[in-house]
Backbone bond lengths (Angstrom), bond angles and torsions (degrees), N, CA, C in turn:
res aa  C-N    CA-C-N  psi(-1)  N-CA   C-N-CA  omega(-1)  CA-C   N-CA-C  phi
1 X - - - 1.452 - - 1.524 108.34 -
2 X 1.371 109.93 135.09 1.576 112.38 175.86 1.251 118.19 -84.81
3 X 1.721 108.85 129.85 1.810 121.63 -177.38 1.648 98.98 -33.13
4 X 1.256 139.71 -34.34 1.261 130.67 -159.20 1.778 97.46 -71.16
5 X 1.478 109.31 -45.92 1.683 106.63 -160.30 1.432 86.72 -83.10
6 X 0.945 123.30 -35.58 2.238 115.95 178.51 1.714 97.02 -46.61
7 X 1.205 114.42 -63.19 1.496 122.07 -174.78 1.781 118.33 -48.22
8 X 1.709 103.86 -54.04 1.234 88.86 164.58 1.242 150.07 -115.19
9 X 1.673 88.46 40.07 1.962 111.80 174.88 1.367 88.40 -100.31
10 X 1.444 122.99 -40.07 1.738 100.01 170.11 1.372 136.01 -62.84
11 X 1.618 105.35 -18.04 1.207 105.13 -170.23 1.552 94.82 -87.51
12 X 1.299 122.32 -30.09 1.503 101.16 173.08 1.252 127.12 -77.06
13 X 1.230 116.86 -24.83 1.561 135.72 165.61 1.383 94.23 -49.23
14 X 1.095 160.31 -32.93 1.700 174.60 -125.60 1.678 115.99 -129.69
15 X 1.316 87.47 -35.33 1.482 113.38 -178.89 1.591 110.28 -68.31
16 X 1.380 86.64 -71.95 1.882 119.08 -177.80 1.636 98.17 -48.88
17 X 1.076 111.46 -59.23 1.831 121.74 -129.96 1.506 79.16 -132.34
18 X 1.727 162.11 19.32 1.189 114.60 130.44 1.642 122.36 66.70
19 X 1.286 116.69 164.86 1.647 120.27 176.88 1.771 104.36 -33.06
20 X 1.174 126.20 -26.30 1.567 112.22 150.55 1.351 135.58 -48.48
21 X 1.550 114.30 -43.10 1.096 103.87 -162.56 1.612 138.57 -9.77
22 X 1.944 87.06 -77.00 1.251 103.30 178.71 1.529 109.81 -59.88
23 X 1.333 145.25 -0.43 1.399 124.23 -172.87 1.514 85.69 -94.57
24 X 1.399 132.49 -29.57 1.671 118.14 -156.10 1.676 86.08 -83.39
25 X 1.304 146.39 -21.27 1.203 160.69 -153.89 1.588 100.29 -77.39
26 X 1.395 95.34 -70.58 1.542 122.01 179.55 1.956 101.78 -39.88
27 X 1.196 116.80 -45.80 1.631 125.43 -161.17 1.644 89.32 -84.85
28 X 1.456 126.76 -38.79 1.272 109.98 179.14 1.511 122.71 -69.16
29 X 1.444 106.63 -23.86 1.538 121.07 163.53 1.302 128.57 -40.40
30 X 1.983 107.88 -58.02 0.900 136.14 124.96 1.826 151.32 3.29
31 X 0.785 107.42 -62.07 1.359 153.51 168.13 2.019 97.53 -71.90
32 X 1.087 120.10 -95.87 1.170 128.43 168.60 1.571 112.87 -14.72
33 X 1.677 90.86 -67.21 1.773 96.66 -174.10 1.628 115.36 -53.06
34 X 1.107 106.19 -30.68 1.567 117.26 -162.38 1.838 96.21 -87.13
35 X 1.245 124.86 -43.31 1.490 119.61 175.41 1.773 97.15 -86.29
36 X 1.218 127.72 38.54 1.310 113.16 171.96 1.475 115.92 21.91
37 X 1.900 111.94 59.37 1.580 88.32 150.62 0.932 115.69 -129.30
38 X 1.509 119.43 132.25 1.395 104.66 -161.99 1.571 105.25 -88.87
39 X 1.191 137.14 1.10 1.438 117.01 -177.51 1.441 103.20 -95.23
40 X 1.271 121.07 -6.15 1.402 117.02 164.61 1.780 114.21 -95.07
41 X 1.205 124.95 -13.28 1.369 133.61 155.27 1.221 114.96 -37.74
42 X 1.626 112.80 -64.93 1.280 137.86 -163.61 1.726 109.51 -73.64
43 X 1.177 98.00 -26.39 1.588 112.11 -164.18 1.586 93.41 -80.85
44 X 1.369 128.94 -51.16 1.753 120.24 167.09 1.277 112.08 -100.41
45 X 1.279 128.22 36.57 1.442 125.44 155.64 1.747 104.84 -107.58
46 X 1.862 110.22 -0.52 0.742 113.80 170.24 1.547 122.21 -109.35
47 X 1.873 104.33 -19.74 1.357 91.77 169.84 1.948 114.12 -95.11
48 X 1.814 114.18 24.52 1.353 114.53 -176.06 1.564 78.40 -88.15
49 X 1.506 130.89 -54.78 1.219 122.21 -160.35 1.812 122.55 -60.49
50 X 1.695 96.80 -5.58 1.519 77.29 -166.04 1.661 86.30 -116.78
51 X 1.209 126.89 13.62 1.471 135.40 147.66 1.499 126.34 -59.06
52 X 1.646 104.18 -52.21 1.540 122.29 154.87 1.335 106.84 -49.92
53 X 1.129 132.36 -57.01 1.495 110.41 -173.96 1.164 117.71 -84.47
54 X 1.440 132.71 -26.41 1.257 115.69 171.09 1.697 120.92 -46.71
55 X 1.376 96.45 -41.62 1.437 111.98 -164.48 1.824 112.14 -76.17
56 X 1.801 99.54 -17.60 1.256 110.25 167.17 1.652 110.49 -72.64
57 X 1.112 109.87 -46.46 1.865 130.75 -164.53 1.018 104.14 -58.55
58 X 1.661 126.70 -40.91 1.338 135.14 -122.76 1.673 99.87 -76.53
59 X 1.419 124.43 162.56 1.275 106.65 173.85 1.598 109.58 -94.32
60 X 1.094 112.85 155.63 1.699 109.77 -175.24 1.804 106.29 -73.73
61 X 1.492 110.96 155.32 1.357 125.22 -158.12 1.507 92.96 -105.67
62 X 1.446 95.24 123.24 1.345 109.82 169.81 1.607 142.49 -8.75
63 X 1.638 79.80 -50.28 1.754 124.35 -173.13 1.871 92.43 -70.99
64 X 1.380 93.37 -35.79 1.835 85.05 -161.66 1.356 115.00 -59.47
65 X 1.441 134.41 167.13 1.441 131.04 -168.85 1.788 96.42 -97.05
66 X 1.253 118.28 158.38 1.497 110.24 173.16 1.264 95.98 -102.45
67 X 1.326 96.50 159.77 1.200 123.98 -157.32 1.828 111.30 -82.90
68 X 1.235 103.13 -19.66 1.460 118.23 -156.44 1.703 72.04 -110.76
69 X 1.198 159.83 -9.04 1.907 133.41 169.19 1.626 100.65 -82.18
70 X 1.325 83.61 123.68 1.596 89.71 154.78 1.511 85.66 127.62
71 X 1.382 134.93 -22.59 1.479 117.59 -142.19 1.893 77.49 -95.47
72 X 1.354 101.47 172.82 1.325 113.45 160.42 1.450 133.79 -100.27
């Protein structure tokens, strides 16, 4: 599967499913392992990884608190 369709089955997976995503992700992993297939294994072990990075990449939300108030 090409990084492009990993990227934007996560981003809809993100879309759909929210702070879920990755758990409904995780069960398709799951799922896979247990029917031994591996090209569908690979296929959401590739869209968990490009969930992680989005969520690494992402830019922080306005709303969010920084991280650096409060410290002394």
């Amino acid at each position: 599967m090409a990084e492009l369709d990993s990227k934007q089955i996560a981003q809809n997976m993100m879309v759909a499913h929210g702070l879920l995503a990755q758990a409904v992700v995780k069960e398709r992993i799951e799922e896979s392992r247990l029917q031994g297939d591996a090209s569908g294994l690979a296929r959401w072990q590739n869209v968990e990884a490009a969930i992680n990075e989005l969520r690494r990449t992402a830019p922080r939300s306005a709303s969010a608190p920084d991280a650096r108030r409060g410290r002394s």
